[in-house]
C-alpha positions in Angstrom: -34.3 22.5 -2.1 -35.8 20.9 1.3 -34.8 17.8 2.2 -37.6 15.3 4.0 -35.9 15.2 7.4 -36.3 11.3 7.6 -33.9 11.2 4.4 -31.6 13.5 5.8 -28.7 11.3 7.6 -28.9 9.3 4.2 -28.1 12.3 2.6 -25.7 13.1 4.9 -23.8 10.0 5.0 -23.5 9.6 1.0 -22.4 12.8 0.5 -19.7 12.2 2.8 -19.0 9.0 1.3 -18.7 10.9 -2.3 -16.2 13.5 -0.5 -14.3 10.5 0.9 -13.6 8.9 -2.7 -13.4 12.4 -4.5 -10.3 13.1 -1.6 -8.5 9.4 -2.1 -8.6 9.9 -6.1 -7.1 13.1 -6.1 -4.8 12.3 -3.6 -3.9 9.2 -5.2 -3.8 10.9 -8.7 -1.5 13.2 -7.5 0.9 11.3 -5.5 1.4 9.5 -8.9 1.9 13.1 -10.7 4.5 13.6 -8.6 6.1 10.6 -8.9 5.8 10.9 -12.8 7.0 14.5 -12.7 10.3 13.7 -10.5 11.4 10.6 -12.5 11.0 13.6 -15.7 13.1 15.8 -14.0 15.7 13.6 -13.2 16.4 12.2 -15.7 16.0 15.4 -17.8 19.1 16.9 -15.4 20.3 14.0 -13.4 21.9 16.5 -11.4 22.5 14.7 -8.2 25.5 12.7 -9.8 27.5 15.9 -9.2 26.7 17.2 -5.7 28.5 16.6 -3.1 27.2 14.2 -0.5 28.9 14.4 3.0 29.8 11.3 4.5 28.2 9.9 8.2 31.5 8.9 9.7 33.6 11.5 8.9 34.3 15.1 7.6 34.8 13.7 3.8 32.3 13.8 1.1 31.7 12.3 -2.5 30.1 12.5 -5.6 28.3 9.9 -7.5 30.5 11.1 -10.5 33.6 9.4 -8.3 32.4 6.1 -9.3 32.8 6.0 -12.7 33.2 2.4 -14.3 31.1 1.4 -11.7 26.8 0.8 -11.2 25.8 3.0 -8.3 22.9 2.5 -6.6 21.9 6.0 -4.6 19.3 5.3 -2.1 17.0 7.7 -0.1 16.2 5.5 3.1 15.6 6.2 6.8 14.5 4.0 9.8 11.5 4.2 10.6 11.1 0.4 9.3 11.7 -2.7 9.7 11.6 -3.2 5.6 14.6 -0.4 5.4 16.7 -2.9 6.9 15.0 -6.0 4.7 16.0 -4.3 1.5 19.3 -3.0 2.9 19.9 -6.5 3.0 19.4 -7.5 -0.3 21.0 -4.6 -1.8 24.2 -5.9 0.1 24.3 -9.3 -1.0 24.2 -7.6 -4.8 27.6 -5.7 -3.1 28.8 -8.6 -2.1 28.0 -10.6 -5.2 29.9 -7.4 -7.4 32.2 -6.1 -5.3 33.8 -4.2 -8.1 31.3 -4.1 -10.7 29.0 -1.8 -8.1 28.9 1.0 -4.9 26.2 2.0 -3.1 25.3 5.3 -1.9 22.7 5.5 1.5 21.5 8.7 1.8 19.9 9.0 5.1 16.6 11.1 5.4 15.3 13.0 8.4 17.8 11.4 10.8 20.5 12.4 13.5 24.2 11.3 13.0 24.3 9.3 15.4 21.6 7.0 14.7 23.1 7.0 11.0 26.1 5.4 12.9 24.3 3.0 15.3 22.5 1.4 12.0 26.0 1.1 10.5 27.5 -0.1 13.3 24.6 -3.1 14.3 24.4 -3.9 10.3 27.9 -3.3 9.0 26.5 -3.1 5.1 29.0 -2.5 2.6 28.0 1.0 1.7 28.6 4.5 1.5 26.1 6.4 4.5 25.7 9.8 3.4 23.5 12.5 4.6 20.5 13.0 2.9 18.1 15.2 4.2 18.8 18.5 2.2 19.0 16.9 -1.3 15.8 14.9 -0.7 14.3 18.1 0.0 16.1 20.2 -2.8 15.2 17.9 -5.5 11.4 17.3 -4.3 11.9 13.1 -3.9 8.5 11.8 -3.3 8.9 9.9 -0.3 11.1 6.9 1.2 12.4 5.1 0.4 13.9 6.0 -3.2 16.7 4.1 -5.5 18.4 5.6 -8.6 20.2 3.6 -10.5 23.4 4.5 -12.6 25.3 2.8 -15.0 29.0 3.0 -15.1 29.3 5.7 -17.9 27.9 7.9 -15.1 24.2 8.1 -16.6 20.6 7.4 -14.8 19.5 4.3 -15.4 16.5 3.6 -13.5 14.2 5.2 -10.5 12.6 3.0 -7.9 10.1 4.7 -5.7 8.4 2.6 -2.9 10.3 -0.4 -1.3 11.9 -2.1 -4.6 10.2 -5.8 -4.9 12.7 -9.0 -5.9 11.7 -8.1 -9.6 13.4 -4.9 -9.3 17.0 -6.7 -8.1 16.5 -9.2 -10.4 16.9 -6.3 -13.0 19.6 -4.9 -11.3 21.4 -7.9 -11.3 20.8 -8.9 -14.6 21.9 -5.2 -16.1 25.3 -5.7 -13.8 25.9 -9.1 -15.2 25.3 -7.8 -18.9 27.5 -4.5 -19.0 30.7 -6.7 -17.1 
């Protein structure tokens, strides 16, 4: 095939164009394949309910299975954004709102101790700040920051993935409220 060489930077530059969108499907296809596949898996094994997760502060650790009787709300997050702290936030006011009805797990992802303790220490949320890093890696999370949800007979509820939207604590809230 021989291409006029006037035509050719057209040529050129639509091909790339096709390569561009053919690259942003797939990617986008399978970002949401593994999205779909983890929230399978999880709640196929829910697994992470029985590891251990060792606590920021201190040498101690817990399980998710210690809260029983209780919603717990495990949450993947890290800093790198401002939002992190905007959804921290609203997570605590649901805390605050259920102080016995709920506990909250934050599982810090791809950062040091001590900045795990500087963000408690300038926020002073009323959760649990656990490490994070080698069970967001184990069970293949998709990305930050991620919320699962469990009821108080110890089973997963619901996955967020993505920073959760008011909808998504209005559900919350509304599931609390119904199983008190």
């Amino acid at each position: 095939m021989h291409i006029d060489p006037k035509y050719f930077n057209r040529f050129l530059a639509i091909v790339a164009a096709m390569a561009a969108i053919l690259i942003i499907f797939f990617t986008f296809k399978n970002q949401m394949s593994d999205k779909s596949d983890f929230k399978k898996r999880m709640f196929a094994q829910d697994s992470l309910q029985t590891v251990y997760w060792h606590d920021a502060q201190d040498d101690d650790s817990l399980r998710i299975s210690d809260f029983k009787g209780q919603f717990v709300v495990l949450d993947f997050w890290s800093d790198w954004s401002d939002k992190s702290v905007d959804y921290h936030k609203k997570l605590a006011s649901l805390k605050r709102d259920y102080p016995d009805n709920m506990q909250i797990v934050a599982a810090a992802v791809g950062m040091h101790r001590d900045q795990v303790i500087t963000y408690m220490q300038k926020h002073a949320f009323p959760f649990h700040f656990v490490a994070g890093s080698r069970q967001f890696s184990s069970f293949g999370v998709p990305g930050l920051p991620a919320q699962l949800i469990y009821k108080p007979d110890g089973k997963l509820q619901s996955i967020f993935l993505g920073f959760p939207d008011d909808s998504q604590y209005d559900s919350l809230r509304t599931v609390i409220v119904n199983e008190r």
